[in-house]
Legacy VTK file of the C-alpha trace (Angstrom):
# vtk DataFile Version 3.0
C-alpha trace
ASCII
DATASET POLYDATA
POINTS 191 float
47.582 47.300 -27.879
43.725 46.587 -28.231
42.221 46.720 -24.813
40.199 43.654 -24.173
36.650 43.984 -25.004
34.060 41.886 -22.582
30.637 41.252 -23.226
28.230 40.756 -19.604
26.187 38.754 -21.947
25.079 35.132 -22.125
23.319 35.732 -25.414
24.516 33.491 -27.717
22.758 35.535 -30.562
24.801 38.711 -29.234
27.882 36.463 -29.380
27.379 36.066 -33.440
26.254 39.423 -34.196
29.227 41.204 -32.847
31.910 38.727 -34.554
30.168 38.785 -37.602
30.705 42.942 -37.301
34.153 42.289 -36.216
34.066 42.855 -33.032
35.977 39.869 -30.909
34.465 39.774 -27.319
35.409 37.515 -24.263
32.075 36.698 -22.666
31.891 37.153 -18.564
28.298 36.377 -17.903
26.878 38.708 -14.971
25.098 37.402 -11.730
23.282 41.244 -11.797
19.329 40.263 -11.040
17.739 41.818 -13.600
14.646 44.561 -12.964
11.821 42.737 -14.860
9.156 45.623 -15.249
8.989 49.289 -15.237
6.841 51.913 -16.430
9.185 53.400 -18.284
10.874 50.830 -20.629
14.376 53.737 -20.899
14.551 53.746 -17.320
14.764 49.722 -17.514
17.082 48.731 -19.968
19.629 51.628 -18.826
19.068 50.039 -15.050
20.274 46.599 -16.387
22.467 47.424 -18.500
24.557 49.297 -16.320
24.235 46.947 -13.669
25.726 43.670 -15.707
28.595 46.339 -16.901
29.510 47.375 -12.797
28.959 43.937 -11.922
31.581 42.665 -14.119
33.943 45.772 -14.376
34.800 44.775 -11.171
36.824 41.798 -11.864
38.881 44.016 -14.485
41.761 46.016 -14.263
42.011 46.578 -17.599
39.116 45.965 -20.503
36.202 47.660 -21.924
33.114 46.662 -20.530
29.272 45.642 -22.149
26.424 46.074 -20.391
23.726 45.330 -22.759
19.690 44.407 -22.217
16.848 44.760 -24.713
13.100 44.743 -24.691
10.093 45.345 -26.878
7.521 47.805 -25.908
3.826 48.176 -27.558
1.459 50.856 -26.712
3.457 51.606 -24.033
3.584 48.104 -22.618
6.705 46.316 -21.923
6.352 42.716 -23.808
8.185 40.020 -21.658
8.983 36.569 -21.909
6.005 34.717 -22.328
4.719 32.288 -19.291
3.354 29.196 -22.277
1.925 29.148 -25.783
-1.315 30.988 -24.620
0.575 33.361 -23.795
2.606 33.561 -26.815
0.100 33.424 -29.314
-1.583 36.695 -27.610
1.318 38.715 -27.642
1.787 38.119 -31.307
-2.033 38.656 -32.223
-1.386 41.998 -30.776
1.645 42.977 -32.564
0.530 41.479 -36.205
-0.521 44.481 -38.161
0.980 47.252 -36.038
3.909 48.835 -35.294
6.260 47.832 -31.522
9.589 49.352 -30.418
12.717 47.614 -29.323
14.916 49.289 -27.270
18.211 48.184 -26.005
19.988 50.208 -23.258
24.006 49.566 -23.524
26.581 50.694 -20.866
30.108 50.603 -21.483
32.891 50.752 -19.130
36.814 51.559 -19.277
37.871 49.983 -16.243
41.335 51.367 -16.349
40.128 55.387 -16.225
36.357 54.657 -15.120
34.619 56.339 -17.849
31.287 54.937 -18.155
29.053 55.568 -21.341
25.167 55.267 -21.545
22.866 54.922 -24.764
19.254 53.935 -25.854
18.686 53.106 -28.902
15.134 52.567 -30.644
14.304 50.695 -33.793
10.429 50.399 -35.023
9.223 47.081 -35.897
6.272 46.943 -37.941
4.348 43.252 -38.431
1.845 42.339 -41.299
-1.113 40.581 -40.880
-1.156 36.879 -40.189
-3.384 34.112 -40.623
-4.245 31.972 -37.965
-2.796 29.018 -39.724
0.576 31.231 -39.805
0.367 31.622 -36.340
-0.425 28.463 -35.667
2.646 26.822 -37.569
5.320 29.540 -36.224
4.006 28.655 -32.594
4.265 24.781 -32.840
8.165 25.647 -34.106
8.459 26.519 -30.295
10.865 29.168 -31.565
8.423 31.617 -29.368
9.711 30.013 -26.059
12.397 32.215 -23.872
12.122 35.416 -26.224
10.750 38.529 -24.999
8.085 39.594 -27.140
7.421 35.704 -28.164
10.047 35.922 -31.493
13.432 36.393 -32.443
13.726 37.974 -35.628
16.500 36.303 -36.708
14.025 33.080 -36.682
11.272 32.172 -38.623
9.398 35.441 -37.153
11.366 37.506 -40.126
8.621 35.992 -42.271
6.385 38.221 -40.434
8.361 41.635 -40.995
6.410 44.529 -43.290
8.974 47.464 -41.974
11.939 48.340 -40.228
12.550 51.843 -39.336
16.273 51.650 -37.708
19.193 49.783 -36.721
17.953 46.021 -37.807
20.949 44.492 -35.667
19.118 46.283 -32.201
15.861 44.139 -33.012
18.754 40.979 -32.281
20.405 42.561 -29.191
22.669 45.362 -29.582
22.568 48.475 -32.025
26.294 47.298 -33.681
26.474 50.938 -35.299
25.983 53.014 -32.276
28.272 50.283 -30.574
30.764 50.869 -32.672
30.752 54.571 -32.270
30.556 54.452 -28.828
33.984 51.942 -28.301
35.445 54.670 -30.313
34.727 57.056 -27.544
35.334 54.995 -24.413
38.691 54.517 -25.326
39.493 58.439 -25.520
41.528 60.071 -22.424
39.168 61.767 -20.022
39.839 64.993 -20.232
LINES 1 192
191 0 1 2 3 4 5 6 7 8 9 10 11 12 13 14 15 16 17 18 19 20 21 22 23 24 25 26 27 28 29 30 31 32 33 34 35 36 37 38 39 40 41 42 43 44 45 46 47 48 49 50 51 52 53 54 55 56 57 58 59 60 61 62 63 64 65 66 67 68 69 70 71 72 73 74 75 76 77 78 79 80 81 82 83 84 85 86 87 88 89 90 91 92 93 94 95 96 97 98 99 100 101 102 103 104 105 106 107 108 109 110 111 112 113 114 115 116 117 118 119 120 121 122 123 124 125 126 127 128 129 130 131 132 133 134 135 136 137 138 139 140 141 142 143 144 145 146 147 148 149 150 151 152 153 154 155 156 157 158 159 160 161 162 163 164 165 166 167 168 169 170 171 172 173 174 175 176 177 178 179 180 181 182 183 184 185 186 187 188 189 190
């Protein structure tokens, strides 16, 4: 019998992206307060992600557990949520024409042997230029508002795309191929 797979995710987008890969999740949203900032952006998404996954593998005997959280990092510089539209359109006039990182730290957990699996993975993002009027038009769409970085690429900021160089699926959440690999491995005997 498939062990039940649980996803410490409220992330709708997350939701879709694994069932349209095939993989059927029950969603247990975590309470785990989330580090915001760190100067080292690995550090930070492995902190998080591991913490959703031990909050939740808690309430499971038996299940694999996701631990998933993703940000975008230019020059360095972790890009959060934006605070208003200011805000927003600054972030994006800084990315246009160059090339971020997203990385998403996952943690998965067998709760019924314990073994507990780490990973960050890293896709390059590379925007064109953009007009003002562009920026303008994708900013009124108030598509910017909640996302870290001030776009979801699976919005109208896909217009904005010159180059991907990795797994495109990270840049919405979570790195399907190197999840799929790793729920390979988590359900192996520890040996």
């Amino acid at each position: 019998m498939k062990p039940v797979i649980i996803l410490a995710s409220s992330s709708i987008w997350r939701r879709r992206l694994l069932k349209k890969h095939g993989i059927n999740v029950k969603v247990h949203v975590s309470k785990f307060k989330e580090m915001k900032m760190h100067k080292n952006p690995r550090i930070l998404v492995l902190h998080n992600a591991r913490g959703k996954a031990r909050r939740i593998a808690a309430h499971y005997k038996s299940g694999i557990i996701i631990g998933v959280d993703t940000v975008g990092v230019f020059k360095g510089k972790i890009l959060g949520k934006p605070n208003g539209r200011k805000a927003a359109q600054r972030m994006l006039k800084m990315l246009f024409g160059h090339t971020h990182q997203i990385m998403t730290g996952l943690c998965l957990i067998n709760t019924q042997n314990g073994k507990e699996l780490t990973a960050v993975v890293t896709t390059k993002m590379t925007f064109r230029k953009v007009t003002d009027l562009e920026l303008a038009q994708y900013l009124d769409g108030g598509e910017w508002k909640g996302k870290a970085g001030s776009y979801a690429i699976q919005g109208r900021a896909k217009k904005f795309v010159q180059k991907v160089e990795g797994e495109l699926t990270n840049v919405v959440g979570v790195p399907v191929n190197k999840l799929k690999e790793m729920l390979v491995k988590i359900q192996k005997p520890l040996v």
